[in-house]
C-alpha positions in Angstrom: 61.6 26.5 -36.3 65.3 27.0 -35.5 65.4 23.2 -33.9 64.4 22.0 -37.6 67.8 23.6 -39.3 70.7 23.2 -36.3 69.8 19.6 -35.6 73.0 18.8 -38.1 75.0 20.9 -35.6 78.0 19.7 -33.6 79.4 21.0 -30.1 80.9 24.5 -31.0 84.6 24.6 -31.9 87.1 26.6 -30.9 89.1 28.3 -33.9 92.2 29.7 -34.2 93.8 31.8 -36.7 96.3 30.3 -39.3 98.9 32.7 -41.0 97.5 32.8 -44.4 99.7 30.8 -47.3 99.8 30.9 -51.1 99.4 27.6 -51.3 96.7 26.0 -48.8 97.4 22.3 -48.0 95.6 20.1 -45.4 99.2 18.0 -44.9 102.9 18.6 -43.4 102.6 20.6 -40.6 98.7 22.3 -41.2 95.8 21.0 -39.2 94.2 18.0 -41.0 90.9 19.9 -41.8 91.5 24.2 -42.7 88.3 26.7 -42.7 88.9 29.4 -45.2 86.5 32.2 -44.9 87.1 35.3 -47.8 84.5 38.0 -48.1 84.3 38.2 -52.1 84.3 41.7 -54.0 80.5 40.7 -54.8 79.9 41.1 -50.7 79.3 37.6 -50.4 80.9 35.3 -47.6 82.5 32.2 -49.5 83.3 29.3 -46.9 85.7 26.6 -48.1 86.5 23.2 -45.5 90.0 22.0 -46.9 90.9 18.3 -45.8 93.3 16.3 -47.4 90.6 14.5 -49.6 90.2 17.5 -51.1 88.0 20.7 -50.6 84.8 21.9 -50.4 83.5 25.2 -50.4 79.7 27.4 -50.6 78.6 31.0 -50.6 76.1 33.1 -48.9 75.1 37.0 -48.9 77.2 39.0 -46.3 74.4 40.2 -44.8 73.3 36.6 -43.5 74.4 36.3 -39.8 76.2 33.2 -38.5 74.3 31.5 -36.1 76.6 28.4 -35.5 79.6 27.6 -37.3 80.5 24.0 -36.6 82.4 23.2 -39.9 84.4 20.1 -39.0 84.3 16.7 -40.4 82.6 13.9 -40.2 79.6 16.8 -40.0 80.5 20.1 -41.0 78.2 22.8 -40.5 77.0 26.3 -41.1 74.1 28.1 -39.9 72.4 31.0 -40.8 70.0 33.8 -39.7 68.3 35.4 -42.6 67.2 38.7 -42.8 63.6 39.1 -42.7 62.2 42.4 -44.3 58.9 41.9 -42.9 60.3 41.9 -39.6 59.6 44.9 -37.6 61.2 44.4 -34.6 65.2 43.2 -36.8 64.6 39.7 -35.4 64.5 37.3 -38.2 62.2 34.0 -38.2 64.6 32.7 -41.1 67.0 30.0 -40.6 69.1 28.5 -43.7 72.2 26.0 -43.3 74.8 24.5 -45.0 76.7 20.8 -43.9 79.1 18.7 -45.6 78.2 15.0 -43.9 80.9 12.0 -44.0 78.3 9.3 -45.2 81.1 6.9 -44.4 80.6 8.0 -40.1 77.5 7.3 -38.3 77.4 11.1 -38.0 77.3 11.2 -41.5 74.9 9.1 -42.2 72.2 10.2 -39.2 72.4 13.3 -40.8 71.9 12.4 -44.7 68.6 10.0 -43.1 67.1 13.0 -41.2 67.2 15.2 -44.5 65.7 12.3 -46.4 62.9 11.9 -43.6 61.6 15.2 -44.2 59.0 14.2 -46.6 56.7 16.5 -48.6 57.2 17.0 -52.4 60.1 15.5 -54.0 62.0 17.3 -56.6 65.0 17.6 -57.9 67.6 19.9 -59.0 70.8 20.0 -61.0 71.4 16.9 -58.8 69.8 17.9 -55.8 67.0 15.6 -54.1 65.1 18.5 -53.3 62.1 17.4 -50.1 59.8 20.7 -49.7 56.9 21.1 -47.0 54.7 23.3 -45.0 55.0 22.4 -41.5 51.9 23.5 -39.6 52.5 22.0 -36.0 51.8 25.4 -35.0 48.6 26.1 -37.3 49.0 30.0 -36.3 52.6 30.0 -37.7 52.9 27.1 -40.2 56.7 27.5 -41.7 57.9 25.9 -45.2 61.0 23.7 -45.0 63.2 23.1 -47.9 66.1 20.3 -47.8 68.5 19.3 -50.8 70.7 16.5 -50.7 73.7 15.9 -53.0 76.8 14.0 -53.4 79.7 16.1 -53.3 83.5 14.7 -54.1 84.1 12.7 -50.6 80.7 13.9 -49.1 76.9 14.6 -49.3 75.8 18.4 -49.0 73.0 18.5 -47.3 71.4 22.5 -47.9 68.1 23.8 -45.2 66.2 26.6 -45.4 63.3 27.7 -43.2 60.7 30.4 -42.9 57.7 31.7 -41.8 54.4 31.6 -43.7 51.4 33.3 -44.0 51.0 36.5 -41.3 53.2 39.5 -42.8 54.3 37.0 -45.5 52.7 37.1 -48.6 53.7 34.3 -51.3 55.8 36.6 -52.9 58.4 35.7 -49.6 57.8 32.0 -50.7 59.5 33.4 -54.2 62.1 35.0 -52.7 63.4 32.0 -50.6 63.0 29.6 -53.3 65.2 32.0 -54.9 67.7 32.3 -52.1 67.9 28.6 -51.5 68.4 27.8 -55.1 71.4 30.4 -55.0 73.0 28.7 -52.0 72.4 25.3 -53.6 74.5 26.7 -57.1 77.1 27.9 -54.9 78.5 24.7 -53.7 81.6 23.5 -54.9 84.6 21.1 -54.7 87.4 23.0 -55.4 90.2 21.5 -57.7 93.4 20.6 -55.2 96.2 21.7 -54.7 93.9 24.5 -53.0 95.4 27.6 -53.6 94.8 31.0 -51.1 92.5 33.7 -52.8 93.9 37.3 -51.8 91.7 38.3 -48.7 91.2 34.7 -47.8 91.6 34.0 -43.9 92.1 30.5 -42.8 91.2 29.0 -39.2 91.6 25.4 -38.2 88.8 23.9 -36.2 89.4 22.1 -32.7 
Protein backbone atom coordinates (compact mmCIF):
# COMPACT_ATOMS: atom_id res chain seq x y z
CA UNK A 1 0.00 0.00 0.00
CA UNK A 2 2.87 2.37 0.70
CA UNK A 3 4.07 1.96 -3.21
CA UNK A 4 0.51 3.58 -4.09
CA UNK A 5 1.22 7.07 -2.04
CA UNK A 6 5.42 7.60 -2.54
CA UNK A 7 5.29 6.96 -6.28
CA UNK A 8 5.21 11.03 -6.58
CA UNK A 9 8.45 10.92 -4.50
CA UNK A 10 11.80 12.18 -5.69
CA UNK A 11 15.50 11.04 -4.66
CA UNK A 12 15.88 12.32 -1.00
CA UNK A 13 17.35 15.72 -0.53
CA UNK A 14 19.70 16.87 1.55
CA UNK A 15 18.61 20.02 3.73
CA UNK A 16 20.31 22.46 5.41
CA UNK A 17 19.44 24.93 7.97
CA UNK A 18 18.83 28.66 6.88
CA UNK A 19 19.19 31.45 9.72
CA UNK A 20 15.56 32.39 10.05
CA UNK A 21 14.54 36.15 8.55
CA UNK A 22 11.57 38.43 9.04
CA UNK A 23 11.11 38.69 5.80
CA UNK A 24 11.41 35.25 3.74
CA UNK A 25 12.28 35.84 0.02
CA UNK A 26 13.17 33.09 -2.62
CA UNK A 27 15.73 35.95 -4.38
CA UNK A 28 19.16 37.85 -3.65
CA UNK A 29 21.29 35.75 -1.97
CA UNK A 30 18.51 32.79 -0.57
CA UNK A 31 18.26 29.48 -2.29
CA UNK A 32 15.76 29.69 -5.27
CA UNK A 33 13.20 27.33 -3.56
CA UNK A 34 13.01 27.72 0.82
CA UNK A 35 11.09 24.90 3.08
CA UNK A 36 9.60 26.52 6.08
CA UNK A 37 8.43 24.04 8.64
CA UNK A 38 6.63 25.82 12.00
CA UNK A 39 4.93 23.67 14.55
CA UNK A 40 1.65 25.88 15.13
CA UNK A 41 0.25 26.53 18.81
CA UNK A 42 -2.71 24.10 17.59
CA UNK A 43 0.17 21.19 17.50
CA UNK A 44 -0.07 20.94 13.92
CA UNK A 45 3.06 20.88 11.45
CA UNK A 46 2.44 23.68 8.77
CA UNK A 47 4.84 23.12 5.72
CA UNK A 48 5.24 26.12 3.38
CA UNK A 49 7.69 25.57 -0.26
CA UNK A 50 8.64 29.38 -1.03
CA UNK A 51 9.92 29.87 -4.68
CA UNK A 52 10.07 32.96 -6.35
CA UNK A 53 6.62 32.41 -8.14
CA UNK A 54 5.28 32.61 -5.04
CA UNK A 55 4.50 30.20 -2.10
CA UNK A 56 2.76 27.33 -1.12
CA UNK A 57 2.05 25.85 2.01
CA UNK A 58 -0.38 22.75 3.91
CA UNK A 59 -0.89 21.45 7.37
CA UNK A 60 -0.99 18.08 9.04
CA UNK A 61 -1.47 16.87 12.85
CA UNK A 62 1.96 16.67 14.74
CA UNK A 63 1.47 13.38 15.48
CA UNK A 64 1.72 12.23 11.68
CA UNK A 65 5.33 10.89 11.06
CA UNK A 66 7.35 11.98 8.04
CA UNK A 67 8.00 9.19 5.99
CA UNK A 68 9.80 11.12 3.04
CA UNK A 69 10.19 14.69 2.68
CA UNK A 70 11.12 15.44 -0.95
CA UNK A 71 9.70 19.02 -1.23
CA UNK A 72 11.48 20.48 -4.14
CA UNK A 73 10.16 21.62 -7.41
CA UNK A 74 9.22 20.52 -10.33
CA UNK A 75 7.67 17.66 -7.72
CA UNK A 76 7.52 18.53 -4.33
CA UNK A 77 6.63 16.07 -1.86
CA UNK A 78 5.49 15.07 1.53
CA UNK A 79 4.74 11.77 2.94
CA UNK A 80 3.09 10.62 5.80
CA UNK A 81 2.62 7.77 8.22
CA UNK A 82 -0.66 7.90 10.02
CA UNK A 83 -1.37 6.75 13.18
CA UNK A 84 -3.48 3.76 13.27
CA UNK A 85 -5.49 3.17 16.62
CA UNK A 86 -6.39 -0.22 15.66
CA UNK A 87 -2.87 -1.06 15.51
CA UNK A 88 -1.66 -3.24 18.15
CA UNK A 89 1.74 -3.71 17.48
CA UNK A 90 2.34 0.89 16.87
CA UNK A 91 2.97 0.13 13.21
CA UNK A 92 0.60 1.97 11.07
CA UNK A 93 -0.88 0.63 7.69
CA UNK A 94 -1.82 4.44 6.83
CA UNK A 95 -0.09 6.38 4.32
CA UNK A 96 -1.22 10.10 3.31
CA UNK A 97 0.84 12.62 1.14
CA UNK A 98 1.04 15.84 0.04
CA UNK A 99 2.88 17.22 -3.59
CA UNK A 100 2.99 20.38 -5.36
CA UNK A 101 3.60 19.15 -9.20
CA UNK A 102 5.09 21.76 -11.95
CA UNK A 103 2.48 20.78 -14.75
CA UNK A 104 4.68 22.81 -16.98
CA UNK A 105 7.83 19.75 -16.42
CA UNK A 106 7.35 16.31 -17.55
CA UNK A 107 7.64 15.48 -13.78
CA UNK A 108 4.80 17.51 -13.34
CA UNK A 109 2.79 16.33 -15.59
CA UNK A 110 3.55 12.21 -14.95
CA UNK A 111 2.46 12.94 -11.74
CA UNK A 112 -0.91 15.00 -12.26
CA UNK A 113 -1.70 11.78 -15.07
CA UNK A 114 -1.10 9.02 -12.39
CA UNK A 115 -3.49 10.80 -9.91
CA UNK A 116 -6.04 11.19 -12.63
CA UNK A 117 -5.54 7.34 -13.57
CA UNK A 118 -6.75 6.18 -10.35
CA UNK A 119 -10.22 5.67 -11.37
CA UNK A 120 -13.10 4.83 -9.08
CA UNK A 121 -15.79 7.41 -8.05
CA UNK A 122 -15.34 10.85 -9.14
CA UNK A 123 -16.23 13.68 -6.89
CA UNK A 124 -15.45 16.83 -6.28
CA UNK A 125 -14.63 19.24 -3.65
CA UNK A 126 -14.23 22.93 -3.05
CA UNK A 127 -12.20 22.47 -6.31
CA UNK A 128 -10.81 19.31 -5.74
CA UNK A 129 -11.30 16.37 -8.50
CA UNK A 130 -11.62 13.99 -5.85
CA UNK A 131 -11.02 9.90 -7.54
CA UNK A 132 -11.95 7.34 -4.48
CA UNK A 133 -11.59 3.40 -4.60
CA UNK A 134 -11.25 0.17 -2.83
CA UNK A 135 -8.34 -1.59 -4.11
CA UNK A 136 -8.63 -5.32 -3.49
CA UNK A 137 -5.50 -6.73 -5.30
CA UNK A 138 -5.03 -8.43 -2.05
CA UNK A 139 -8.71 -9.60 -1.38
CA UNK A 140 -7.52 -10.41 2.36
CA UNK A 141 -6.49 -6.76 2.86
CA UNK A 142 -8.41 -4.62 0.26
CA UNK A 143 -7.26 -0.79 1.10
CA UNK A 144 -9.31 2.49 0.04
CA UNK A 145 -7.42 5.13 -1.95
CA UNK A 146 -8.41 8.62 -2.06
CA UNK A 147 -6.65 11.20 -4.58
CA UNK A 148 -7.61 15.08 -5.04
CA UNK A 149 -6.24 17.14 -7.68
CA UNK A 150 -6.30 20.95 -7.76
CA UNK A 151 -4.82 23.85 -9.36
CA UNK A 152 -2.83 25.85 -6.99
CA UNK A 153 -1.29 29.52 -7.96
CA UNK A 154 1.81 28.16 -10.26
CA UNK A 155 1.00 24.42 -9.54
CA UNK A 156 -1.49 21.46 -9.18
CA UNK A 157 -1.74 19.89 -5.54
CA UNK A 158 -2.08 16.61 -5.82
CA UNK A 159 -3.42 15.15 -1.97
CA UNK A 160 -3.26 10.85 -1.26
CA UNK A 161 -4.46 9.13 1.39
CA UNK A 162 -4.39 5.30 2.02
CA UNK A 163 -5.66 2.72 4.44
CA UNK A 164 -6.61 -0.45 5.41
CA UNK A 165 -10.12 -1.96 5.22
CA UNK A 166 -12.06 -4.33 6.71
CA UNK A 167 -10.11 -6.69 9.52
CA UNK A 168 -9.81 -4.42 12.80
CA UNK A 169 -11.40 -1.64 10.71
CA UNK A 170 -14.83 -1.02 11.01
CA UNK A 171 -16.49 1.72 8.64
CA UNK A 172 -16.37 4.01 11.24
CA UNK A 173 -12.23 4.23 10.28
CA UNK A 174 -13.60 4.92 6.63
CA UNK A 175 -15.32 8.16 8.51
CA UNK A 176 -12.44 9.04 10.21
CA UNK A 177 -10.10 9.22 7.12
CA UNK A 178 -12.59 10.92 4.95
CA UNK A 179 -12.45 13.28 7.72
CA UNK A 180 -8.69 13.55 7.97
CA UNK A 181 -8.21 13.78 4.19
CA UNK A 182 -10.75 16.47 3.86
CA UNK A 183 -8.76 18.41 6.64
CA UNK A 184 -5.50 18.15 4.76
CA UNK A 185 -7.26 19.04 1.48
CA UNK A 186 -8.68 22.57 3.49
CA UNK A 187 -5.26 23.19 4.64
CA UNK A 188 -3.60 23.99 1.43
CA UNK A 189 -2.69 27.34 0.62
CA UNK A 190 -0.84 29.86 -1.46
CA UNK A 191 0.42 32.30 0.70
CA UNK A 192 0.20 36.07 -0.33
CA UNK A 193 4.08 37.23 -1.24
CA UNK A 194 6.27 38.93 0.09
CA UNK A 195 6.28 35.82 2.46
CA UNK A 196 6.89 36.91 5.76
CA UNK A 197 8.57 34.43 8.77
CA UNK A 198 5.91 33.30 11.38
CA UNK A 199 7.68 33.40 15.02
CA UNK A 200 8.80 29.63 15.44
CA UNK A 201 9.09 29.20 11.78
CA UNK A 202 12.48 27.24 10.71
CA UNK A 203 13.49 27.43 7.11
CA UNK A 204 15.75 24.76 5.21
CA UNK A 205 16.70 24.97 1.53
CA UNK A 206 16.53 21.76 -0.38
CA UNK A 207 19.59 20.35 -2.52
Amino acid sequence: MRGMITFIGLAALAMAPIAQAQDVTAGGQMASQLVGVLTRADGFQQTTLITHSGALGFAVPGDWKVIQLDFKLPVATAVYDVPDPSALDGVSNTNCSMAFADPTTPEGQAVVARAAALGGDNTSHDGWAVHARTDTADTTSPTAEMVATRAQGFVTAVAMCAWPKGGTHDATYDAYMTRQFTALLGSVQAPAAPFKARPGETFFSPQ
